[in-house]
Backbone bond lengths (Angstrom), bond angles and torsions (degrees), N, CA, C in turn:
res aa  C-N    CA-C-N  psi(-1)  N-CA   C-N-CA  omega(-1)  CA-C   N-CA-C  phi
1 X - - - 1.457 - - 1.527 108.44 -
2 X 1.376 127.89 153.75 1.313 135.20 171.97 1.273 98.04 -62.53
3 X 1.711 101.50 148.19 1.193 127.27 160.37 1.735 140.83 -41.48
4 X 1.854 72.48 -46.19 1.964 81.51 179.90 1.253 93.52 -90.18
5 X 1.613 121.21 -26.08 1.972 94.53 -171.38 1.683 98.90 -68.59
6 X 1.271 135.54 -45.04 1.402 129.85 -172.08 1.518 100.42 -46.60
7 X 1.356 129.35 -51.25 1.519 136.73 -157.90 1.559 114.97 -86.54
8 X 1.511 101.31 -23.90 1.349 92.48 164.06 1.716 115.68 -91.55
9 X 1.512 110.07 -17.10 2.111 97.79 167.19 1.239 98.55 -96.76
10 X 1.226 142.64 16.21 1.661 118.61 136.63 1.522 114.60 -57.01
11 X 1.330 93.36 -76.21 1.578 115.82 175.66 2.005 115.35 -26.32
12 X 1.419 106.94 -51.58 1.402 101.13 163.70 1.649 118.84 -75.28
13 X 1.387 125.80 -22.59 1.293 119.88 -163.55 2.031 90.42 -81.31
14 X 1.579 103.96 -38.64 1.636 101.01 -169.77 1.853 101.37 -62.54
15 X 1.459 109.59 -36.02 1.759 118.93 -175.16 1.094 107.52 -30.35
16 X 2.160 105.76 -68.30 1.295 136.95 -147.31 1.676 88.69 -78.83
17 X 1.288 146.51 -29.68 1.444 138.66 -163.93 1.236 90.86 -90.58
18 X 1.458 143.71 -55.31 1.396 145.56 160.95 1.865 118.46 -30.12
19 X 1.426 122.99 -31.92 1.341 112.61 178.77 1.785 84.75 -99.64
20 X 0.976 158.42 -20.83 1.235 166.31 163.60 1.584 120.21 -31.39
21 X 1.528 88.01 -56.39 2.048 118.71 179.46 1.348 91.95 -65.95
22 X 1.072 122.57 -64.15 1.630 142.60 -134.83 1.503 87.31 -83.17
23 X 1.635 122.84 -62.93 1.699 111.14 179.86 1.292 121.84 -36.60
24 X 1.377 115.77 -65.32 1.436 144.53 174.49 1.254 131.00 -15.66
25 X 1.783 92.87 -57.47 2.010 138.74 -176.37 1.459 99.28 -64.76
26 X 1.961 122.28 -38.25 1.324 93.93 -171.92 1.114 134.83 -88.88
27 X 1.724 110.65 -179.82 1.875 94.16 -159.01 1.765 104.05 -83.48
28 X 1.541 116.92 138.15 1.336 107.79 179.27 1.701 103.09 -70.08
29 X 1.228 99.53 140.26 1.639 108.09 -177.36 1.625 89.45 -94.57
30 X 1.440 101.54 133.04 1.423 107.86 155.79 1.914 116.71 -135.86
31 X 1.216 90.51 119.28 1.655 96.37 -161.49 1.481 113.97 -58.00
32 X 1.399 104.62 149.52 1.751 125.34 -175.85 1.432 128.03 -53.86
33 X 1.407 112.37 107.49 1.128 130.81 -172.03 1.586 108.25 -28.91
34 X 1.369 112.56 134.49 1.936 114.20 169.12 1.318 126.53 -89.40
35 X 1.336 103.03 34.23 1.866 101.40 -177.06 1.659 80.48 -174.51
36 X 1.707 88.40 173.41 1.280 101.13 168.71 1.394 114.85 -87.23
37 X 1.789 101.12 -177.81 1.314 99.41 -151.56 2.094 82.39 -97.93
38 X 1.307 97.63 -160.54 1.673 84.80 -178.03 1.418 119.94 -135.40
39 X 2.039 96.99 50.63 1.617 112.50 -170.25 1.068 133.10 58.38
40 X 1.577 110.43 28.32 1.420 117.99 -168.27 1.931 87.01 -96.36
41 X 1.544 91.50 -178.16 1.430 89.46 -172.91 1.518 124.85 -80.00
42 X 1.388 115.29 168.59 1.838 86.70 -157.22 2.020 68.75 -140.58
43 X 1.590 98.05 152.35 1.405 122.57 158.02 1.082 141.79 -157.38
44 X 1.620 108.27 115.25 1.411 110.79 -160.88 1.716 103.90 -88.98
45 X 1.596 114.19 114.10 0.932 132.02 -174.64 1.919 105.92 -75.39
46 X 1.377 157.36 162.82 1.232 146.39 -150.74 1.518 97.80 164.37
47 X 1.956 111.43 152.98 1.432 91.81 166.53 1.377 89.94 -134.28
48 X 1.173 126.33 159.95 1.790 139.20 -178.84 1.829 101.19 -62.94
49 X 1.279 103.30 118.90 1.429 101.28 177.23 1.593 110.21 119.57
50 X 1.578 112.34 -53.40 1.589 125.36 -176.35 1.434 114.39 -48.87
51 X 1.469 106.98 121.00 1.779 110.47 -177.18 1.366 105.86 -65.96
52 X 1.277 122.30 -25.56 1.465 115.67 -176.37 1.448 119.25 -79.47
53 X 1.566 121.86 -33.09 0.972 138.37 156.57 1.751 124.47 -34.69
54 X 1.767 96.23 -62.23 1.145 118.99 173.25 1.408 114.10 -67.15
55 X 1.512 137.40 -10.13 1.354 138.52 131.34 1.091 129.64 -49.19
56 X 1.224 124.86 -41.86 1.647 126.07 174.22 1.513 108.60 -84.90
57 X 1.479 128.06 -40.07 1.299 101.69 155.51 1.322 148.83 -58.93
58 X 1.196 87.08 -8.56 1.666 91.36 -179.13 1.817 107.62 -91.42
59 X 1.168 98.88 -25.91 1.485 101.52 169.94 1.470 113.29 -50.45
60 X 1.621 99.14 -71.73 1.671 101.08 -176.50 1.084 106.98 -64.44
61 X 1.489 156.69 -23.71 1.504 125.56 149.48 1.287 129.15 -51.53
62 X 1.476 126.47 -24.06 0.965 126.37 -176.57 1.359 110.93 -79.73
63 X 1.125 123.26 -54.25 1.394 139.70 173.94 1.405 110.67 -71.76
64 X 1.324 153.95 -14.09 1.370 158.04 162.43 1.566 91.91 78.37
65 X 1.227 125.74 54.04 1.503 119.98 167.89 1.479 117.72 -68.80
66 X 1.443 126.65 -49.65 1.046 98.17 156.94 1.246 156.29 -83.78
67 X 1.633 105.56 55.64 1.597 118.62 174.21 1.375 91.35 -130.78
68 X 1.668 118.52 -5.44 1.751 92.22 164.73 1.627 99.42 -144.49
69 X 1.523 111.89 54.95 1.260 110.85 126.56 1.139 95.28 -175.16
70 X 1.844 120.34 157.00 0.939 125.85 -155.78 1.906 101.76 -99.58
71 X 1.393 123.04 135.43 1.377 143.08 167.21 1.378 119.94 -145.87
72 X 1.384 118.04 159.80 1.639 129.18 158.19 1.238 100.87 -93.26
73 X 1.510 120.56 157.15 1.242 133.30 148.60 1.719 95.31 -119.41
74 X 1.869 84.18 144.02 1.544 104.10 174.42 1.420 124.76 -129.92
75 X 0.982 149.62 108.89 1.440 147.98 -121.43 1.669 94.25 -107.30
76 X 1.230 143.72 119.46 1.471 126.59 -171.36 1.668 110.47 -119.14
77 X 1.273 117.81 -0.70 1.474 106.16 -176.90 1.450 117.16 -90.93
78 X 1.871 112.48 -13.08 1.195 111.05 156.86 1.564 151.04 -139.55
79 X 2.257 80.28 32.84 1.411 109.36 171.33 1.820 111.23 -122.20
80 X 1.038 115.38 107.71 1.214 118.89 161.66 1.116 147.77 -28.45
81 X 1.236 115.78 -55.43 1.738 123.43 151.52 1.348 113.20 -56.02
82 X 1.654 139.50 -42.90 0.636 138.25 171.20 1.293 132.01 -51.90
83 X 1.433 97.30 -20.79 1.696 97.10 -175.55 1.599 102.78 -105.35
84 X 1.583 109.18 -14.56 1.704 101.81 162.17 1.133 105.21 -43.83
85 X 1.702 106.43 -72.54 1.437 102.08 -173.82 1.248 155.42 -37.72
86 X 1.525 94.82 -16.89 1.418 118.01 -171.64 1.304 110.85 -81.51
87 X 1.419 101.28 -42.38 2.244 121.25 -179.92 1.571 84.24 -67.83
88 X 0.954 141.81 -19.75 1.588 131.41 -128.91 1.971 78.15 -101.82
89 X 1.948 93.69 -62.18 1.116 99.01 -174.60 1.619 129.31 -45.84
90 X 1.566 103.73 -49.08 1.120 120.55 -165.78 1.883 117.05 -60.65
91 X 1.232 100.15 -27.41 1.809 128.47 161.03 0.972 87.86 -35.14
92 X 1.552 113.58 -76.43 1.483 90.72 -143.93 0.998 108.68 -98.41
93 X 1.623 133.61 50.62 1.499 135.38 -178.88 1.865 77.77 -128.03
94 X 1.173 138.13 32.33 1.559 125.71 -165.61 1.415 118.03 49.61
95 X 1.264 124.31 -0.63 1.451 92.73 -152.23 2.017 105.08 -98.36
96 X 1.017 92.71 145.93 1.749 116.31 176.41 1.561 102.23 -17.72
97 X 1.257 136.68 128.46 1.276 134.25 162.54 1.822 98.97 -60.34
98 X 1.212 125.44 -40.01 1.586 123.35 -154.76 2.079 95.61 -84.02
99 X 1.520 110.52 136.88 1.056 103.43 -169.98 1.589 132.91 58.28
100 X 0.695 102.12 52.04 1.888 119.55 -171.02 1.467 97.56 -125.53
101 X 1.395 84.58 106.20 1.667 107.48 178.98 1.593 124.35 -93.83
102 X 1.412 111.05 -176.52 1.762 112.30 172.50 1.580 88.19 -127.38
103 X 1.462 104.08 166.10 1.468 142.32 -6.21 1.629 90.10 -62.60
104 X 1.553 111.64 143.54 1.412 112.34 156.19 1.787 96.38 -132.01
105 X 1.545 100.23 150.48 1.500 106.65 -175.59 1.447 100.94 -130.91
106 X 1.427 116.84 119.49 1.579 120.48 -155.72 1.664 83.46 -118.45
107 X 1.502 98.79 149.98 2.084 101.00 -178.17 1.787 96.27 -177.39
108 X 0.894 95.59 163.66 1.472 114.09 -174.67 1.569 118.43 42.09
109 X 1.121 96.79 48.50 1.964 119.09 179.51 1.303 109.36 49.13
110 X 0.994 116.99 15.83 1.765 105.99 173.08 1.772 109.60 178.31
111 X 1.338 121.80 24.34 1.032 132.29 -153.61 1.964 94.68 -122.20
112 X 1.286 129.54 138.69 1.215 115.23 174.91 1.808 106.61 -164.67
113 X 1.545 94.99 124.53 1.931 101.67 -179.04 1.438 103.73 -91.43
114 X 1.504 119.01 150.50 1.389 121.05 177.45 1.525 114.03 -124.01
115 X 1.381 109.79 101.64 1.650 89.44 172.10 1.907 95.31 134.19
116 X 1.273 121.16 120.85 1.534 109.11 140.88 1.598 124.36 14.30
117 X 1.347 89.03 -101.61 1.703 99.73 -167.46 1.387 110.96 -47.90
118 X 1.463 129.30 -57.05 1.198 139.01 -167.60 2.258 84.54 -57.61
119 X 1.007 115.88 -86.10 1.262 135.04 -171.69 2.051 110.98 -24.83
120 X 1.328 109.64 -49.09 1.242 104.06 162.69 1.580 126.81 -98.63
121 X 1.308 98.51 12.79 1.904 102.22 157.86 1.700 106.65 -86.41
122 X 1.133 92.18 -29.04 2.048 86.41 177.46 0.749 109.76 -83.63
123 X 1.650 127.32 -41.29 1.743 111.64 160.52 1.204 131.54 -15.71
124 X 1.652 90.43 -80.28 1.543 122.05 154.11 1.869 123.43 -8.35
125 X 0.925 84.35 -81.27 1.853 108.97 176.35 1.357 78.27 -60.30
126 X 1.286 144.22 -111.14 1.250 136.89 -114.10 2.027 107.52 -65.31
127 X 1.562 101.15 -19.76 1.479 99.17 -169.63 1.608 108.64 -68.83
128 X 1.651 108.44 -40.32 1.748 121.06 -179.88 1.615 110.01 -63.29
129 X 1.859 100.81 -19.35 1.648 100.01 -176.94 1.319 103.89 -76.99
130 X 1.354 131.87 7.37 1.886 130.63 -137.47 0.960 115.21 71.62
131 X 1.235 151.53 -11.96 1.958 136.75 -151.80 1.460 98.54 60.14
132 X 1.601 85.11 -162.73 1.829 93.91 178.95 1.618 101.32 -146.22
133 X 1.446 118.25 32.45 1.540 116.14 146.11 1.308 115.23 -51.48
């Protein structure tokens, strides 16, 4: 076979696996809960390094969220159990094992936000509601 035909269906087969990765990778947005949650336990899942992550922390330092509402943070890119938990969690929020990102914030036993924005609007909302210290 020619050269360029072999090199040009690599070149499309590597393209098509490249918009493939990239679809997959992003975070599913699932929009911000309309009420509060109902003090069940809440965990903001995060990985060391993640800019989005590192957005929501900087929130709750800024804002002292956790002194007015109660969560864990669990770091998963370089604890193991932690990141069971996280697939574990994310189950039962439906969402896709493939492309399942951080920050994820799992609460009301089966309930789960993905992403920054979504993640510090519930902050948000929940801090003007009181929290639930």
């Amino acid at each position: 076979m020619n050269k360029k035909i072999v090199t040009a269906i690599i070149l499309i087969i590597v393209a098509v696996a490249a918009v493939f990765v990239f679809l997959t990778r992003q975070e599913k947005q699932v929009p911000p809960p309309t009420g509060g949650g109902d003090g069940a336990e809440m965990i903001l899942f995060y990985g060391q390094g993640c800019p989005h992550c590192a957005k929501v922390e900087e929130f709750i330092n800024q804002n002292k969220v956790d002194e007015k509402i109660s969560f864990e943070m669990k770091e998963i890119y370089y604890n193991t159990q932690n990141n069971a938990e996280f697939r574990e969690k994310a189950n039962t929020c439906g969402l896709p094992p493939a492309g399942l990102g951080v920050p994820l914030l799992w609460y009301d036993s089966s309930k789960c936000l993905v992403g920054d924005v979504d993640i510090i609007s519930f902050f948000n909302q929940k801090i003007n509601e009181g929290g639930n210290k």
